[in-house]
BALOBA-1460 file (C-alpha; in Angstrom, 3 decimals):
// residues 101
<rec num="1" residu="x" x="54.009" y="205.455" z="50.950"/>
<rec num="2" residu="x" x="54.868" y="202.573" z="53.677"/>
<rec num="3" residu="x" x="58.719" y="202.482" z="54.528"/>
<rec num="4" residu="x" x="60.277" y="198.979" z="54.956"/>
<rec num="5" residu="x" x="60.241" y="198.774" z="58.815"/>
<rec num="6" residu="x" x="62.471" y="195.862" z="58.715"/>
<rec num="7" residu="x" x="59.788" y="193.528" z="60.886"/>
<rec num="8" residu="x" x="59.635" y="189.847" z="60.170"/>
<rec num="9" residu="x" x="56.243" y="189.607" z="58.883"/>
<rec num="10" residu="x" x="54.619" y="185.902" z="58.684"/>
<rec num="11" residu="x" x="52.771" y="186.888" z="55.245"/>
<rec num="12" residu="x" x="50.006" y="183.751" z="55.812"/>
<rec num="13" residu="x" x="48.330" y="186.256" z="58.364"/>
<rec num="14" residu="x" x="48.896" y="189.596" z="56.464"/>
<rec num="15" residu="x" x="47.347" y="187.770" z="53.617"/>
<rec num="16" residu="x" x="44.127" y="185.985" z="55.707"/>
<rec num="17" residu="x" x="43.831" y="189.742" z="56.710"/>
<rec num="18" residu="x" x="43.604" y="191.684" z="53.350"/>
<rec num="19" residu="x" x="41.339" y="188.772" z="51.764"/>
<rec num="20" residu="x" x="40.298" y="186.010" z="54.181"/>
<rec num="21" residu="x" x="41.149" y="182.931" z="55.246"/>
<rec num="22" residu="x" x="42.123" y="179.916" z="52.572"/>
<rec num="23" residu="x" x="39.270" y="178.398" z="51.457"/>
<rec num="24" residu="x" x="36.956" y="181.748" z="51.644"/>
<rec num="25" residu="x" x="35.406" y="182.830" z="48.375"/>
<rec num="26" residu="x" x="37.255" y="186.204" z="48.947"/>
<rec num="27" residu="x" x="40.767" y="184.393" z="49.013"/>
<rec num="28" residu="x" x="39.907" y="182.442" z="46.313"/>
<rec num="29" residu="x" x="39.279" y="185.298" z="43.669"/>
<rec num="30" residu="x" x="41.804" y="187.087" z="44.859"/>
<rec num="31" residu="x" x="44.169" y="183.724" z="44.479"/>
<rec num="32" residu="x" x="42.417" y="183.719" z="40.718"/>
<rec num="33" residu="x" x="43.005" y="187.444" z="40.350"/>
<rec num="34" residu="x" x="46.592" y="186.827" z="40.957"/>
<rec num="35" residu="x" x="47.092" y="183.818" z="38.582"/>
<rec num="36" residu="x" x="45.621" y="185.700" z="35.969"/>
<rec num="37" residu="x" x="48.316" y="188.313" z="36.350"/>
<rec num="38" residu="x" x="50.989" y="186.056" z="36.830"/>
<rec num="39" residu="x" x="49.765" y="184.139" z="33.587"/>
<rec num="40" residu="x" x="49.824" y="187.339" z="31.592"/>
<rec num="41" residu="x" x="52.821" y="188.787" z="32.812"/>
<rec num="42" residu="x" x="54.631" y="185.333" z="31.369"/>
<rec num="43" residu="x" x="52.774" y="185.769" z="27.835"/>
<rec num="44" residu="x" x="54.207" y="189.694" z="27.995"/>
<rec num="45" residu="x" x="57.826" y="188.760" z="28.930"/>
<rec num="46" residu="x" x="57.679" y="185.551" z="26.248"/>
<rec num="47" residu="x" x="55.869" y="188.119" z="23.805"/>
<rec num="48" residu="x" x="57.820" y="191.095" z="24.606"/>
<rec num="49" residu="x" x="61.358" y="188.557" z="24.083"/>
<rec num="50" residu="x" x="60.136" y="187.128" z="21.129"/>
<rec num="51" residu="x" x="60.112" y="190.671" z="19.658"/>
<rec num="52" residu="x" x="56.554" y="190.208" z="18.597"/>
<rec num="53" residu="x" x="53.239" y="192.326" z="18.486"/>
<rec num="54" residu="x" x="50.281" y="191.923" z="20.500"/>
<rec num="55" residu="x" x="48.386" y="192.410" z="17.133"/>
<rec num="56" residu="x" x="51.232" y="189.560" z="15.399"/>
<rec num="57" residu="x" x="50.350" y="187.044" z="18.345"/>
<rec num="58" residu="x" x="46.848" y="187.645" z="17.942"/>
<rec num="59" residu="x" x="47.105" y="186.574" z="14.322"/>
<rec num="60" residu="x" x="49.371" y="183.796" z="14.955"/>
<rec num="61" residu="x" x="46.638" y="182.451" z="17.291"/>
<rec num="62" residu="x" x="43.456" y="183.343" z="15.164"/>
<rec num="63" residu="x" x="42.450" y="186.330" z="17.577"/>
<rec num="64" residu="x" x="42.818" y="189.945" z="18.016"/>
<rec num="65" residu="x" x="44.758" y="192.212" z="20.109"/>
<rec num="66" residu="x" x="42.284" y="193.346" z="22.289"/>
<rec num="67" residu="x" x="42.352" y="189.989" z="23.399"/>
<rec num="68" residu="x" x="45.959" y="189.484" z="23.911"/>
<rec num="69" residu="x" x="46.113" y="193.013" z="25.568"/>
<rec num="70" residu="x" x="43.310" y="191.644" z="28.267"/>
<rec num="71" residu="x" x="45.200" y="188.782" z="28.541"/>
<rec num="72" residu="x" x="48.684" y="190.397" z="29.410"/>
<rec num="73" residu="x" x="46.794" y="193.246" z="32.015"/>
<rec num="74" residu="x" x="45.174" y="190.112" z="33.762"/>
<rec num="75" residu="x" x="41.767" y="190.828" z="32.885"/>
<rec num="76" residu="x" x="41.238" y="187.862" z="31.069"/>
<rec num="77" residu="x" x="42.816" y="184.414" z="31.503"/>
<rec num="78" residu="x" x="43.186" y="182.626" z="28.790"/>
<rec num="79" residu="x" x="42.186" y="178.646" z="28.557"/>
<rec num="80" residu="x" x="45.009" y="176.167" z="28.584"/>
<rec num="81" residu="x" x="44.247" y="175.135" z="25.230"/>
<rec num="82" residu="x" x="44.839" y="178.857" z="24.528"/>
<rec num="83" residu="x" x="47.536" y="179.778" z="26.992"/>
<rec num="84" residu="x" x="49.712" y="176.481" z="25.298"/>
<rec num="85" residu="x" x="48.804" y="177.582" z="21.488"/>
<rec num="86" residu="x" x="49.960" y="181.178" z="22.614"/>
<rec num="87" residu="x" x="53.525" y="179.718" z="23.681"/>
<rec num="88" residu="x" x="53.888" y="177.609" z="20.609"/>
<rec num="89" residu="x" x="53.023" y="180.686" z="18.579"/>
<rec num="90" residu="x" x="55.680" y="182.305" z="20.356"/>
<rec num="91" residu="x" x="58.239" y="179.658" z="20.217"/>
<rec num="92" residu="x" x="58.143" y="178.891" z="23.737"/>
<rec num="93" residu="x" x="59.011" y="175.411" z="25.143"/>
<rec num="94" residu="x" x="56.808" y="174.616" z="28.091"/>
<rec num="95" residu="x" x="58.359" y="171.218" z="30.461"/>
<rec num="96" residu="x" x="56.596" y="169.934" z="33.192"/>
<rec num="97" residu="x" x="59.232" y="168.865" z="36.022"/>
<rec num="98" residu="x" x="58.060" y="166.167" z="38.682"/>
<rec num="99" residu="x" x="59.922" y="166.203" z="41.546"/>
<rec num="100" residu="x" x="61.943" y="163.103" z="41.925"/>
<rec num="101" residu="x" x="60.914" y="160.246" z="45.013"/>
């Protein structure tokens, strides 16, 4: 297992490195790999804090838990159409902030 060397890193190249430059199809599905994790890993948390069931949310949102369980491992990233009925299922506010000037 890599030890923390303590080296300033700039994390543009270390990532053009392990999956191309921006713009390259392999940057880009790895960029959409990572927003589909992202996106389930806030569905978990707002799931997991709204002291819910995969297999309740599923039924909340006419679905099943397989589904929900994809969604939350990353495999599969919901619409969203989907992603917003999933947050209103779970109570969750959503705001969009513009920044100001």
């Amino acid at each position: 297992m890599p030890t923390n060397d303590h080296q300033i890193r700039d994390y543009d190249l270390v990532l053009d490195a392990e999956f191309g430059k921006i713009g390259t199809p392999e940057r880009m599905e790895a960029e959409e790999k990572a927003y589909a994790f992202y996106t389930g890993q806030i569905i978990e948390d707002a799931r997991k804090r709204a002291k819910v069931t995969q297999a309740e949310l599923a039924r909340r949102i006419g679905s099943n838990r397989s589904y929900i369980s994809h969604v939350e491992k990353g495999v599969t990233e919901p619409k969203i159409s989907t992603f917003y009925r999933i947050m209103n299922a779970l109570g969750v506010t959503i705001e969009y902030l513009m920044p100001l000037g």
